[in-house]
N, C-alpha and C positions, 0 to 999 in steps of 0.2 A: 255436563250435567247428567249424562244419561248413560248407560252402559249400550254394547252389543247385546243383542239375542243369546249370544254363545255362554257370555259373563252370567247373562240375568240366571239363564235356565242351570248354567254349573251352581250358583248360587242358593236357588229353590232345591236344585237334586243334595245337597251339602242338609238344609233345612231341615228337608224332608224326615231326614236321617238320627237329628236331634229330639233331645228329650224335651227339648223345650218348642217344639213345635205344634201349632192348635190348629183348628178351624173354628169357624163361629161359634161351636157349638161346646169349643172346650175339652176333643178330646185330642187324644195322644194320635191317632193312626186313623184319622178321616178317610172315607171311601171317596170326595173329591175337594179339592184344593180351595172354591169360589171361599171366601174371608178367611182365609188362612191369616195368622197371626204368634208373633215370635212371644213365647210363654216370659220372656224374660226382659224384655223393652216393651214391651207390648204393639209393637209396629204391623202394620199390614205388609205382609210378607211380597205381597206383589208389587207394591209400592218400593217398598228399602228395596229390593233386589234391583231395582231397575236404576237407583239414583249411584251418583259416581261419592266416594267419601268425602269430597267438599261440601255434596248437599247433605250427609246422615245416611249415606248408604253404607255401612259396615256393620258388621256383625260383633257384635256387646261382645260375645264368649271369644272373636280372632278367630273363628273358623272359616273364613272367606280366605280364597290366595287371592283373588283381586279385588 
């Protein structure tokens, strides 16, 4: 159900890096992570990053390796 530490945080750094990544507040390149959310499923980024692809943890666009 849940990933490693190692997975979640390769996942967020992958995120990060996307055009489609927000914070609460909707923009592009937040000064900190707290309600991060994917521009393009709309998921809470801390959430998906942590669940395994049986529960809806993957990435819409395929840019996750795990």
């Amino acid at each position: 159900m849940f990933v490693s530490k190692k997975v979640k945080k390769d996942r967020l750094d992958t995120c990060k890096k996307c055009d489609f990544y927000r914070n609460f507040l909707m923009l592009r390149r937040p000064k900190w992570t707290k309600g991060a959310r994917c521009g393009k499923c709309s998921c809470f980024l801390d959430a998906k990053t942590t669940l395994t692809k049986e529960y809806f943890g993957e990435c819409p666009l395929g840019k996750w390796k795990e």
